[in-house]
mmCIF file of the N, C-alpha and C atoms, coordinates in Angstrom:
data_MODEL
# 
_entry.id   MODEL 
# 
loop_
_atom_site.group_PDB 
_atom_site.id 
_atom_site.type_symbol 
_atom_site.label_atom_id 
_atom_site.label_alt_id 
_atom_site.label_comp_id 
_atom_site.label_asym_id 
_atom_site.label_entity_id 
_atom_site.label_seq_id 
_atom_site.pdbx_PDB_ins_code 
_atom_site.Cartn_x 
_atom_site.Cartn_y 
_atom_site.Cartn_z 
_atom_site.occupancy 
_atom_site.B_iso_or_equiv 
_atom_site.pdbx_formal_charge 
_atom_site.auth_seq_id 
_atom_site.auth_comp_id 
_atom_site.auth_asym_id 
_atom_site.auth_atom_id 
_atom_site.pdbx_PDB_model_num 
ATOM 1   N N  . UNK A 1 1  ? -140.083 -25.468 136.201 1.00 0.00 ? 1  UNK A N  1 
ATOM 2   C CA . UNK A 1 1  ? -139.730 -26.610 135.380 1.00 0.00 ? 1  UNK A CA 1 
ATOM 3   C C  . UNK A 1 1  ? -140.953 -27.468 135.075 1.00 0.00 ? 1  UNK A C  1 
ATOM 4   N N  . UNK A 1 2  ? -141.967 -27.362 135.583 1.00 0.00 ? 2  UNK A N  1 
ATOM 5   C CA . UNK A 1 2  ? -143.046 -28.545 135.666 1.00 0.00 ? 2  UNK A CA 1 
ATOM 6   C C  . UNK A 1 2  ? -144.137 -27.844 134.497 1.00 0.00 ? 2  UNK A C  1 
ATOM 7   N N  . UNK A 1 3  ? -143.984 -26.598 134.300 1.00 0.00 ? 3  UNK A N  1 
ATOM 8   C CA . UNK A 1 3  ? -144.621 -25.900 133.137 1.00 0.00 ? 3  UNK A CA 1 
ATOM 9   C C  . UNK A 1 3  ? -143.957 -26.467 131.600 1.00 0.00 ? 3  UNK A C  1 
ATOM 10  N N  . UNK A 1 4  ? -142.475 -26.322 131.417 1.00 0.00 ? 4  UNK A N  1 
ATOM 11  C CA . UNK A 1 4  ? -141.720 -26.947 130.439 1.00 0.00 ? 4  UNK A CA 1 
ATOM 12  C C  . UNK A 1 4  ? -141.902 -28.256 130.262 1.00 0.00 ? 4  UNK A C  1 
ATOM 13  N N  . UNK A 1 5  ? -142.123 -29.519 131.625 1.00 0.00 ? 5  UNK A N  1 
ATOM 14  C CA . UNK A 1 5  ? -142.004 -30.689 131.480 1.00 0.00 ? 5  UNK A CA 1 
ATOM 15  C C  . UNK A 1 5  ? -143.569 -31.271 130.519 1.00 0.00 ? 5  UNK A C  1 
ATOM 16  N N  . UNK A 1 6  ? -144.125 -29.888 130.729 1.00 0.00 ? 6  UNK A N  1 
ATOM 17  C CA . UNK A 1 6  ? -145.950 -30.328 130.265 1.00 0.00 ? 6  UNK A CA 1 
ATOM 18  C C  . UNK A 1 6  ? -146.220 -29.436 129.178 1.00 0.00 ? 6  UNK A C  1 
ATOM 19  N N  . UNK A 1 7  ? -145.158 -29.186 128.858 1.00 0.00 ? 7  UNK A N  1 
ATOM 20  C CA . UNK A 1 7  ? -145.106 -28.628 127.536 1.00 0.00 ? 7  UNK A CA 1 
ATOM 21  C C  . UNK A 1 7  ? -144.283 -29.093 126.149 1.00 0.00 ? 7  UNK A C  1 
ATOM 22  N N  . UNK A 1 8  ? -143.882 -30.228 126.711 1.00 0.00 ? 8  UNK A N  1 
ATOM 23  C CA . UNK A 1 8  ? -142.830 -30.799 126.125 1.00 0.00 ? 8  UNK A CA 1 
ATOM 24  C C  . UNK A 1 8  ? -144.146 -32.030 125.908 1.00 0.00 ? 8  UNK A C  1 
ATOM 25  N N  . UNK A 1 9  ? -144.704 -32.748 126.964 1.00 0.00 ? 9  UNK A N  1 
ATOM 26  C CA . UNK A 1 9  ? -145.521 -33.875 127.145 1.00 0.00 ? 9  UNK A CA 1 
ATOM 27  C C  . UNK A 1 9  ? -146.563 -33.524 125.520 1.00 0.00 ? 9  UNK A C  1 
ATOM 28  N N  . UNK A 1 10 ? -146.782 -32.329 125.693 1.00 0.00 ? 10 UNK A N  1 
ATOM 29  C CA . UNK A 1 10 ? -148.010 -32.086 124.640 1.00 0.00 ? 10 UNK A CA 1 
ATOM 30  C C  . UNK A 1 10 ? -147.538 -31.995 123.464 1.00 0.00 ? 10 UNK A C  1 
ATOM 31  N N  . UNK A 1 11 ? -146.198 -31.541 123.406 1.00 0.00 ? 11 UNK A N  1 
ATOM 32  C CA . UNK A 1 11 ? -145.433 -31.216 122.008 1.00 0.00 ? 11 UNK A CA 1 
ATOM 33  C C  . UNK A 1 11 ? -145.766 -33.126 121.490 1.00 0.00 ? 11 UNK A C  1 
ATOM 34  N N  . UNK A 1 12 ? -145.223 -33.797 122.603 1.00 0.00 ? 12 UNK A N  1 
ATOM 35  C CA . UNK A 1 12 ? -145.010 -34.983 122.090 1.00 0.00 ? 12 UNK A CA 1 
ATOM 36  C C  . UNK A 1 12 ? -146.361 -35.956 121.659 1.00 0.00 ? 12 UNK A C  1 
ATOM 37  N N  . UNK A 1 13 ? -147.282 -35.304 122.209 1.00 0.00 ? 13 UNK A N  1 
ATOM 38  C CA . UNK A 1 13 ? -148.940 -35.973 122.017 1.00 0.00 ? 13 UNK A CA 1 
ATOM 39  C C  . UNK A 1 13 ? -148.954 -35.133 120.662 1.00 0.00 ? 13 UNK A C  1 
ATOM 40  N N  . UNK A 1 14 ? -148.854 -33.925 120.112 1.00 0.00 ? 14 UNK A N  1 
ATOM 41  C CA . UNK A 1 14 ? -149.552 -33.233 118.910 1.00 0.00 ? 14 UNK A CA 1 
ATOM 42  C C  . UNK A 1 14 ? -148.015 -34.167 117.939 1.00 0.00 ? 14 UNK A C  1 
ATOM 43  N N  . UNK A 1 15 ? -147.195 -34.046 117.822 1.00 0.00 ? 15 UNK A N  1 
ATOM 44  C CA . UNK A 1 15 ? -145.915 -34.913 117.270 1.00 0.00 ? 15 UNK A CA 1 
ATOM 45  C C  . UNK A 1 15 ? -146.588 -36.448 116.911 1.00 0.00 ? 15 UNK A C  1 
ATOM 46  N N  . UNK A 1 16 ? -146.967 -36.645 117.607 1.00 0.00 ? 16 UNK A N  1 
ATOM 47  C CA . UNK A 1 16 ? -147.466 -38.216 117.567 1.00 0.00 ? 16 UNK A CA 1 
ATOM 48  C C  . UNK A 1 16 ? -148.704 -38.781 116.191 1.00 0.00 ? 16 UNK A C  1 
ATOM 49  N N  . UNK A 1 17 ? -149.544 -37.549 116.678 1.00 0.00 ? 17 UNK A N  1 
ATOM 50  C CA . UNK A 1 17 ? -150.743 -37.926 115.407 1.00 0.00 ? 17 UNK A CA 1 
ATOM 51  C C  . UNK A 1 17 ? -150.387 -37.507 114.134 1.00 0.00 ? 17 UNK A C  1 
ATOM 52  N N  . UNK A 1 18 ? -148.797 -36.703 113.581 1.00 0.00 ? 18 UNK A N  1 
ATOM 53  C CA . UNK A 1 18 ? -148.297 -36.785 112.371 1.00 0.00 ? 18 UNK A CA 1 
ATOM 54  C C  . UNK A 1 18 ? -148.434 -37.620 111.679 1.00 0.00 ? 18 UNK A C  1 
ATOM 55  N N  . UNK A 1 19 ? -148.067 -38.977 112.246 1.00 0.00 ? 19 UNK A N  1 
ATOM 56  C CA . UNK A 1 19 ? -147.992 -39.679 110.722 1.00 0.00 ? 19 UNK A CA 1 
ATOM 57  C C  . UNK A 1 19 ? -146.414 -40.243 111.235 1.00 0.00 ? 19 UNK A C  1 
ATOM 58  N N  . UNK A 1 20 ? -146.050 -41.228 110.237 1.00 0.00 ? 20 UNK A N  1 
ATOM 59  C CA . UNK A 1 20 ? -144.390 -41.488 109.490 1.00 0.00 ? 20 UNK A CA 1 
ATOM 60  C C  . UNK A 1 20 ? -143.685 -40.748 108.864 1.00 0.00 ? 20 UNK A C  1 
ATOM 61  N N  . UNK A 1 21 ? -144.655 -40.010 108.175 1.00 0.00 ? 21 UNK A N  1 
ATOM 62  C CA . UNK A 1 21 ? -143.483 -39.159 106.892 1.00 0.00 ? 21 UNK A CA 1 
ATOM 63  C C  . UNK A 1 21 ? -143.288 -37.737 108.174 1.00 0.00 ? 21 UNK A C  1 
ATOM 64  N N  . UNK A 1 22 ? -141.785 -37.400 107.497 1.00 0.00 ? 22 UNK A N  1 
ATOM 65  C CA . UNK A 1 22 ? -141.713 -35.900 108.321 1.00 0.00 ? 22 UNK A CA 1 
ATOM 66  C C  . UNK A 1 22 ? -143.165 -35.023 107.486 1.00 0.00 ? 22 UNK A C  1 
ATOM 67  N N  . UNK A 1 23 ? -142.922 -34.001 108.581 1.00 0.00 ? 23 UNK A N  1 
ATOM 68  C CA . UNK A 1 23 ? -144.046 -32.805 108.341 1.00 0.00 ? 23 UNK A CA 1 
ATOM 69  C C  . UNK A 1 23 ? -143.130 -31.613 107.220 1.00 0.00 ? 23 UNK A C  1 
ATOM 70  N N  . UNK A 1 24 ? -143.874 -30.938 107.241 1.00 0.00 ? 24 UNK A N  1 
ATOM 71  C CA . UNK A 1 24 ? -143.015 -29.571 105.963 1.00 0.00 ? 24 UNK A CA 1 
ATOM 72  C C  . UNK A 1 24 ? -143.185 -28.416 106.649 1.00 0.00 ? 24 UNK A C  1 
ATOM 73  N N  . UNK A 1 25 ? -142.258 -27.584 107.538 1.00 0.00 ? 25 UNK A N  1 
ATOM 74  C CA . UNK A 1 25 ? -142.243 -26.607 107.877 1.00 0.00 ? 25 UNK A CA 1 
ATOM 75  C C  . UNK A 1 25 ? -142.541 -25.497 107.232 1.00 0.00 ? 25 UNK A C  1 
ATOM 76  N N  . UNK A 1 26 ? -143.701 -24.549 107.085 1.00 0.00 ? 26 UNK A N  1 
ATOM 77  C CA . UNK A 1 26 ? -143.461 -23.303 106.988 1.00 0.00 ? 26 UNK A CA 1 
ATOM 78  C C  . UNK A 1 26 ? -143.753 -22.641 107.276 1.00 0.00 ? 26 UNK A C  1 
ATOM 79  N N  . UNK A 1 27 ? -142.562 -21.211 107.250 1.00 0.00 ? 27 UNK A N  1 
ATOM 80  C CA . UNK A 1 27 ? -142.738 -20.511 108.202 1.00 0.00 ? 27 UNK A CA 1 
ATOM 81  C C  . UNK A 1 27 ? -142.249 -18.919 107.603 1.00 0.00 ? 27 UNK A C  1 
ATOM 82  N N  . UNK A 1 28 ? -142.632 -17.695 107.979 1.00 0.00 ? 28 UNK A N  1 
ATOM 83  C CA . UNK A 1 28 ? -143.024 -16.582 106.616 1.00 0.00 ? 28 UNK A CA 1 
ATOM 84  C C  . UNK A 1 28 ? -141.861 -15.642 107.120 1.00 0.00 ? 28 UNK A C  1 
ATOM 85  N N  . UNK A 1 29 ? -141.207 -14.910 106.140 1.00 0.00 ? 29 UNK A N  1 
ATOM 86  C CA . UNK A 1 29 ? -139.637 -14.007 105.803 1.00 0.00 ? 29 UNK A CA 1 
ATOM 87  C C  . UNK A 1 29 ? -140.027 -13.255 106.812 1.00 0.00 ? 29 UNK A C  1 
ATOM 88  N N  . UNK A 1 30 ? -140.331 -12.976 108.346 1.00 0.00 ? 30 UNK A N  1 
ATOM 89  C CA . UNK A 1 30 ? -139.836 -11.956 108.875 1.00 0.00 ? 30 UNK A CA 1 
ATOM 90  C C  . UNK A 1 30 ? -139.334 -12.745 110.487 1.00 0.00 ? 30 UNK A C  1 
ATOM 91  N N  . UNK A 1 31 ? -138.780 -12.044 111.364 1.00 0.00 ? 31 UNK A N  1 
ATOM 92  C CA . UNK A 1 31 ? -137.959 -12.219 112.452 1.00 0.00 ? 31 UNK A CA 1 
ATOM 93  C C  . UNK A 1 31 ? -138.109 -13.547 113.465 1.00 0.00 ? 31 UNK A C  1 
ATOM 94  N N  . UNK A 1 32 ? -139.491 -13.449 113.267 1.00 0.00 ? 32 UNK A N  1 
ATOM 95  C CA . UNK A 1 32 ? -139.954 -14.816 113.666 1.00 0.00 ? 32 UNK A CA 1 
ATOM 96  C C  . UNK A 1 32 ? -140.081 -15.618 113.454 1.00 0.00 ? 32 UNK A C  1 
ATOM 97  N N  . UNK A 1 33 ? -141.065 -15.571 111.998 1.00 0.00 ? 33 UNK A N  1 
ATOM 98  C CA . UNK A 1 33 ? -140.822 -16.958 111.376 1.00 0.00 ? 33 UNK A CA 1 
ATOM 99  C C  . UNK A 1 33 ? -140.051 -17.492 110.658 1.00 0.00 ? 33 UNK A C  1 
ATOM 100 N N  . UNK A 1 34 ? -138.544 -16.737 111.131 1.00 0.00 ? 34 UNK A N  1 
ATOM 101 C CA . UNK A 1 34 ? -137.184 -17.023 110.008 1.00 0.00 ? 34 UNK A CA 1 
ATOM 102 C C  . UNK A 1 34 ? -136.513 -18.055 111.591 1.00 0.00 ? 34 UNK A C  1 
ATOM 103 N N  . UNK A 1 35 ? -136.475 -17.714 112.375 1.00 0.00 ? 35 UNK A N  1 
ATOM 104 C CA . UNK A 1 35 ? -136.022 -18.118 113.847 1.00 0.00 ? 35 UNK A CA 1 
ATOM 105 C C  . UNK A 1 35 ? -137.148 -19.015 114.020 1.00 0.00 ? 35 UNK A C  1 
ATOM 106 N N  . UNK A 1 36 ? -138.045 -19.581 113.997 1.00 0.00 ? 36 UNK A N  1 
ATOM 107 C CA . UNK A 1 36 ? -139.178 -20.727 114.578 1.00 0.00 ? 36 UNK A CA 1 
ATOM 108 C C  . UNK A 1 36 ? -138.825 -21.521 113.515 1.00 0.00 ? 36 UNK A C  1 
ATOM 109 N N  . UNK A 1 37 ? -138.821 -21.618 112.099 1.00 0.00 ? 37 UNK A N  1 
ATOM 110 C CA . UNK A 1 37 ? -139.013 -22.584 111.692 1.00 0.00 ? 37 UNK A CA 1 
ATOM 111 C C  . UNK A 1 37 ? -137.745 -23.806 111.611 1.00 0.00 ? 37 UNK A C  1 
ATOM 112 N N  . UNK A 1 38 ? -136.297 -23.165 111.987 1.00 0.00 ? 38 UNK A N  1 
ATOM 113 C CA . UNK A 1 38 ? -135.373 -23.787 112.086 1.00 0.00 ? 38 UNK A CA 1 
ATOM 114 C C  . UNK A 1 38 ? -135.580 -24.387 113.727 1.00 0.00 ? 38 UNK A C  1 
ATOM 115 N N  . UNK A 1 39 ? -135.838 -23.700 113.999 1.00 0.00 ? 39 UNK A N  1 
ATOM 116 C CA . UNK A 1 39 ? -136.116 -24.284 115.478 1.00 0.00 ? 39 UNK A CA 1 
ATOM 117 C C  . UNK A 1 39 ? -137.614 -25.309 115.862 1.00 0.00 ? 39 UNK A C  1 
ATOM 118 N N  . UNK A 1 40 ? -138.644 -25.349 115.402 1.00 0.00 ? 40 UNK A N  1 
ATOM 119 C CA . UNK A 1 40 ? -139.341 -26.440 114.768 1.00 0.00 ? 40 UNK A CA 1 
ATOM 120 C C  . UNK A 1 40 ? -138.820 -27.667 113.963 1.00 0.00 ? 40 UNK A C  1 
ATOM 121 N N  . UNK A 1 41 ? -137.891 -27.051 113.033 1.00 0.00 ? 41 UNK A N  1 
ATOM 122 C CA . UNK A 1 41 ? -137.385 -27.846 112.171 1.00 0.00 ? 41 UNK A CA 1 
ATOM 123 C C  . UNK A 1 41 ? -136.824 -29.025 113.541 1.00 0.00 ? 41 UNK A C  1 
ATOM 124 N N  . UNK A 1 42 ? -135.654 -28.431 114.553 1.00 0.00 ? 42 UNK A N  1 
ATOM 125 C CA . UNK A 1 42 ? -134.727 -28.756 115.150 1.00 0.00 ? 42 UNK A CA 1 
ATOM 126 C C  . UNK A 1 42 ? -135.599 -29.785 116.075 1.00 0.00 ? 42 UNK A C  1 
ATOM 127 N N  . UNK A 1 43 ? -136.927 -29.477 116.190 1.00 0.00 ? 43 UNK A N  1 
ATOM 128 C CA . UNK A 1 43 ? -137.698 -29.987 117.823 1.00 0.00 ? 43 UNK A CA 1 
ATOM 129 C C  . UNK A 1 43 ? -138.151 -31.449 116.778 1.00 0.00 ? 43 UNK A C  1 
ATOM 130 N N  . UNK A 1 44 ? -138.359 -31.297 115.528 1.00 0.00 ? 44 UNK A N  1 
ATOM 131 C CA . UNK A 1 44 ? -139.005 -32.480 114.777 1.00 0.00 ? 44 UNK A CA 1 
ATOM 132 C C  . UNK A 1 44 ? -138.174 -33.246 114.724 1.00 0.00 ? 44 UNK A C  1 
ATOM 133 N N  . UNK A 1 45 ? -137.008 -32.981 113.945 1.00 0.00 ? 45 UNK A N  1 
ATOM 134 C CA . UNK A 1 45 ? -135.880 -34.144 113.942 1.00 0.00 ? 45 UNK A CA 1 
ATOM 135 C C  . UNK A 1 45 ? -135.411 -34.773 115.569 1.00 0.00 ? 45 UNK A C  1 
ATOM 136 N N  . UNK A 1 46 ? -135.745 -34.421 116.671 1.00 0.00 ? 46 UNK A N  1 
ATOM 137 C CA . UNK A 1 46 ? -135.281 -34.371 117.951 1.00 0.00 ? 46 UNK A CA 1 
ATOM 138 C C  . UNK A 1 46 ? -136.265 -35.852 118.020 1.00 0.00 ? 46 UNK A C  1 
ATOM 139 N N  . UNK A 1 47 ? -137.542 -35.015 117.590 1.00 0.00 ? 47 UNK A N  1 
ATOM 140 C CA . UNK A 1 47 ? -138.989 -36.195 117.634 1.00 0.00 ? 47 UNK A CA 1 
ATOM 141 C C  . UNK A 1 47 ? -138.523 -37.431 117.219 1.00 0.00 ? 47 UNK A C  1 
ATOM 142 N N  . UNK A 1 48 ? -137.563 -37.733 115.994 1.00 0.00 ? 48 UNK A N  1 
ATOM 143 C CA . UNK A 1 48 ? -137.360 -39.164 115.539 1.00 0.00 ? 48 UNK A CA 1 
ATOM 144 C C  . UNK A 1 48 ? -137.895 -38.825 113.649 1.00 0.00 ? 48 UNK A C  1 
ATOM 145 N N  . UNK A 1 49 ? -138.088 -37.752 113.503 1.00 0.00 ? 49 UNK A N  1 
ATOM 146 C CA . UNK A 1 49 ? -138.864 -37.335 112.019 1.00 0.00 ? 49 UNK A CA 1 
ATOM 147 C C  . UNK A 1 49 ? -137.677 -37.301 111.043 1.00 0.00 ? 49 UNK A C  1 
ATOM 148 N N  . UNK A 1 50 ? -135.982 -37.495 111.728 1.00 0.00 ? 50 UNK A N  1 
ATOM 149 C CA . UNK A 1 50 ? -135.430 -37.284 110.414 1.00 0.00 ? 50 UNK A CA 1 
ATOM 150 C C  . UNK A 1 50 ? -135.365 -35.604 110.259 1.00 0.00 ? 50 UNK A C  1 
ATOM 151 N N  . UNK A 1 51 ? -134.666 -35.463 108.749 1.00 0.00 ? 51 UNK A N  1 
ATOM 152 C CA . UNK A 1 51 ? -134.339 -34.370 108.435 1.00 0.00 ? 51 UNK A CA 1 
ATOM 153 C C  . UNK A 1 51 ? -135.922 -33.916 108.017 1.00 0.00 ? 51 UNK A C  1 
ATOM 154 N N  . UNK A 1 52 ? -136.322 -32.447 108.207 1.00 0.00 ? 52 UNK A N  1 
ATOM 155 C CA . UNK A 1 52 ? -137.414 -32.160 107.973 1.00 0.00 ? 52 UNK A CA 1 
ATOM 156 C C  . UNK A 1 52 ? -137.365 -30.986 106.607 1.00 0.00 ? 52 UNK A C  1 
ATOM 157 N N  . UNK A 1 53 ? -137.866 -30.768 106.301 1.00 0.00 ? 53 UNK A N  1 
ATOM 158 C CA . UNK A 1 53 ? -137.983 -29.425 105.074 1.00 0.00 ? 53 UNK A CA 1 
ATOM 159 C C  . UNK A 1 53 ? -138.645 -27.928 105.675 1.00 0.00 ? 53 UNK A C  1 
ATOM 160 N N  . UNK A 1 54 ? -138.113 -27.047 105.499 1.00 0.00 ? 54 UNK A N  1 
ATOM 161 C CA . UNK A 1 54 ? -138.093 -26.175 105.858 1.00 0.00 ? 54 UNK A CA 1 
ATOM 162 C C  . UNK A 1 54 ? -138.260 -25.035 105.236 1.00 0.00 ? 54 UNK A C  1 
ATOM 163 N N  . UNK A 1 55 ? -139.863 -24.272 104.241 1.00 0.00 ? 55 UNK A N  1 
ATOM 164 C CA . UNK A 1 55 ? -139.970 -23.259 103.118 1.00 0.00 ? 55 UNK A CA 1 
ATOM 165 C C  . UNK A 1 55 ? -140.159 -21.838 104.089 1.00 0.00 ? 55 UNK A C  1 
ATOM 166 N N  . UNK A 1 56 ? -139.632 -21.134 103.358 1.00 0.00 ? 56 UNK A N  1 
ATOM 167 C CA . UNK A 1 56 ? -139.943 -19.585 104.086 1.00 0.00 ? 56 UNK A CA 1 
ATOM 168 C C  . UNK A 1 56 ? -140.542 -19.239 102.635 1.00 0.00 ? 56 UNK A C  1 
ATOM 169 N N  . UNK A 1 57 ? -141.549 -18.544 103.373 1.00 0.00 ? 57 UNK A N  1 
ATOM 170 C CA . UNK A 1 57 ? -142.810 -18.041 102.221 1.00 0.00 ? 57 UNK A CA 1 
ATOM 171 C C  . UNK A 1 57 ? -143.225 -16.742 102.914 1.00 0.00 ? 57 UNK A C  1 
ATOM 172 N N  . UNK A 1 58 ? -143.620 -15.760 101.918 1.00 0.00 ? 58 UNK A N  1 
ATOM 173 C CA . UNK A 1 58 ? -143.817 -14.726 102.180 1.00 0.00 ? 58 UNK A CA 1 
ATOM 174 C C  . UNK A 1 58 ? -144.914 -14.313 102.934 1.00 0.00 ? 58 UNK A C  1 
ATOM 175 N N  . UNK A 1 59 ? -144.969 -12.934 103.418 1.00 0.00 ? 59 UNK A N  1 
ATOM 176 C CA . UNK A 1 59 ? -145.689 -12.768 104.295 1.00 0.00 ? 59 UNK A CA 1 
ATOM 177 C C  . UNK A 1 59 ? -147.211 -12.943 104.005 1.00 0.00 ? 59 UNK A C  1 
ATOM 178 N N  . UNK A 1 60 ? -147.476 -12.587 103.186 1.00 0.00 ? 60 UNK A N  1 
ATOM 179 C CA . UNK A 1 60 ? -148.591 -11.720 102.156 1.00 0.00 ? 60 UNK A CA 1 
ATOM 180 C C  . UNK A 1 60 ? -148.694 -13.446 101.611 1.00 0.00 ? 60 UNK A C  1 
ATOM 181 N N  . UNK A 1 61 ? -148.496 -14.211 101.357 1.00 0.00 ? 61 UNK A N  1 
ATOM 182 C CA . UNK A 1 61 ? -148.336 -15.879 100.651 1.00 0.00 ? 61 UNK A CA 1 
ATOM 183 C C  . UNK A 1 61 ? -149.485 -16.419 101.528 1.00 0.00 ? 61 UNK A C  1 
ATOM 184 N N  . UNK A 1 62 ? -150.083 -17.207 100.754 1.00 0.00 ? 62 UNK A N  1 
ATOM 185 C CA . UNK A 1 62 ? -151.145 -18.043 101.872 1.00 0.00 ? 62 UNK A CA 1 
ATOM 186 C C  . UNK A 1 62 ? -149.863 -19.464 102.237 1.00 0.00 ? 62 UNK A C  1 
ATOM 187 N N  . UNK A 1 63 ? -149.761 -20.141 102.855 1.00 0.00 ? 63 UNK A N  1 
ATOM 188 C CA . UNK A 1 63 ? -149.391 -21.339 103.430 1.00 0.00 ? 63 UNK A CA 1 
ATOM 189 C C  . UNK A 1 63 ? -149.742 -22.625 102.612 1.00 0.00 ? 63 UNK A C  1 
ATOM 190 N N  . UNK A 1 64 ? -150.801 -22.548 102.150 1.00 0.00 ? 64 UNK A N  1 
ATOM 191 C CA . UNK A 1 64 ? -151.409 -23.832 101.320 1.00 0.00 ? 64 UNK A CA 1 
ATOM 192 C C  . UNK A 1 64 ? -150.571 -23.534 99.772  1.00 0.00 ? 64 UNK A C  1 
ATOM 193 N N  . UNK A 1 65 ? -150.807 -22.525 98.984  1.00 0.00 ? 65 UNK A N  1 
ATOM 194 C CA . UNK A 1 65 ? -150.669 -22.056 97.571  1.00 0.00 ? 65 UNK A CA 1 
ATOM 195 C C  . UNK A 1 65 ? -149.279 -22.733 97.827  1.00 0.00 ? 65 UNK A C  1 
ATOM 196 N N  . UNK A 1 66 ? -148.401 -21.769 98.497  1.00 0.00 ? 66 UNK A N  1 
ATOM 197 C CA . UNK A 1 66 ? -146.694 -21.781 98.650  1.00 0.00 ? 66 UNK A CA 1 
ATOM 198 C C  . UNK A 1 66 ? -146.294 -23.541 98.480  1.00 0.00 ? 66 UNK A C  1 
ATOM 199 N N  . UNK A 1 67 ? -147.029 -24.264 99.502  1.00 0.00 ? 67 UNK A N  1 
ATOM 200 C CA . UNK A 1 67 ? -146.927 -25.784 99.270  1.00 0.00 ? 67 UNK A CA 1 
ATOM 201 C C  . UNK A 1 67 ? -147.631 -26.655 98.064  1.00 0.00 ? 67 UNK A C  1 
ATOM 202 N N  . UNK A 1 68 ? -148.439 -25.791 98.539  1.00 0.00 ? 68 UNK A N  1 
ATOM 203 C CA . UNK A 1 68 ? -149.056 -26.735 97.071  1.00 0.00 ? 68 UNK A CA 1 
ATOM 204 C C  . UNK A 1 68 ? -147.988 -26.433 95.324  1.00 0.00 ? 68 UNK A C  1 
ATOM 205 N N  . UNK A 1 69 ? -147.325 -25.455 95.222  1.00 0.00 ? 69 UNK A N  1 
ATOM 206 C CA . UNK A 1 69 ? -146.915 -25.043 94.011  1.00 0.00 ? 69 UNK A CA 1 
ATOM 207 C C  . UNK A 1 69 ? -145.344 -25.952 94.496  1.00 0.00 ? 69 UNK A C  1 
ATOM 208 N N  . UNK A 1 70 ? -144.940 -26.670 95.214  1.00 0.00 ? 70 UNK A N  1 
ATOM 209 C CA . UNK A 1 70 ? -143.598 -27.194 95.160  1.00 0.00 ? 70 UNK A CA 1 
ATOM 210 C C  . UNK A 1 70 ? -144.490 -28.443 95.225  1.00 0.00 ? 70 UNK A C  1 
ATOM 211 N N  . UNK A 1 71 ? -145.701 -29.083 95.818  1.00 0.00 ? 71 UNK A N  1 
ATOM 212 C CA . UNK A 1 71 ? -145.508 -30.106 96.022  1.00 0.00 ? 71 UNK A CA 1 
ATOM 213 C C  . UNK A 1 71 ? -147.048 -31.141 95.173  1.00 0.00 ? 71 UNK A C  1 
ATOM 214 N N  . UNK A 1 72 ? -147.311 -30.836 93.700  1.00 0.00 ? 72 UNK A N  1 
ATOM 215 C CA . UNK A 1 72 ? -148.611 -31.137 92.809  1.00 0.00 ? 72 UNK A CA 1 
ATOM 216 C C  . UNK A 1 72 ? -149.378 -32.134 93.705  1.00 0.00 ? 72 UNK A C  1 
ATOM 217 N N  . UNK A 1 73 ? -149.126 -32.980 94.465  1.00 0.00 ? 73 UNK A N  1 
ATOM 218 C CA . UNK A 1 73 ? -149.637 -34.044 94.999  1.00 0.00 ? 73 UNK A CA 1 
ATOM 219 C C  . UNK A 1 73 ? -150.415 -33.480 96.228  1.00 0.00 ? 73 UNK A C  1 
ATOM 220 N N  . UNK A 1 74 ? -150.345 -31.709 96.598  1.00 0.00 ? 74 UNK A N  1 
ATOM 221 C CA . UNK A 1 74 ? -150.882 -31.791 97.889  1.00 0.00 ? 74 UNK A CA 1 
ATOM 222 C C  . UNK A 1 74 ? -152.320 -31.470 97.489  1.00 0.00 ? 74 UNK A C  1 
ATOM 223 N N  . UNK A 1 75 ? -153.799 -31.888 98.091  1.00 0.00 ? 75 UNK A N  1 
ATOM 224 C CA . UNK A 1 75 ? -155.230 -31.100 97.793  1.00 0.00 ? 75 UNK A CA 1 
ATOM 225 C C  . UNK A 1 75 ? -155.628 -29.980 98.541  1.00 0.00 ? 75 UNK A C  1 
ATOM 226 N N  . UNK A 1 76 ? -156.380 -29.204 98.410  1.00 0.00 ? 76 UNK A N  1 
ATOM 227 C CA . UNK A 1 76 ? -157.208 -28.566 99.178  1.00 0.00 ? 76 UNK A CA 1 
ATOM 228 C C  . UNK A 1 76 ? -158.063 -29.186 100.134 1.00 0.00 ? 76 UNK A C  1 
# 
């Protein structure tokens, strides 16, 4: 239990330097990252972040492009 309790401690230190606005989950079409990102999703809103957003993007997809094409305001 003392492994979980200090794993939770750090979730909540990296959680912290977010910011106010929720974060944007994503997470890519296969087994894992179809199961983590709802479950990320689940650990953020837990944080106090509110409902969070949640894109599944393809495997082969870079992470930046995928967000950046829903969201014009993000930079490189």
């Amino acid at each position: 239990m003392k492994d979980l309790v200090a794993h939770g401690a750090a979730f909540a230190r990296a959680v912290s330097r977010f910011g106010p606005n929720p974060p944007v989950v994503l997470c890519q079409d296969e087994a894992d990252g179809i199961a983590a990102g709802p479950i990320l999703s689940r650990a953020l809103e837990c944080a106090g972040y509110g409902a969070v957003d949640v894109h599944v993007i393809r495997q082969s997809a870079s992470a930046w492009a995928a967000l950046a094409s829903q969201n014009p305001a993000v930079s490189w």
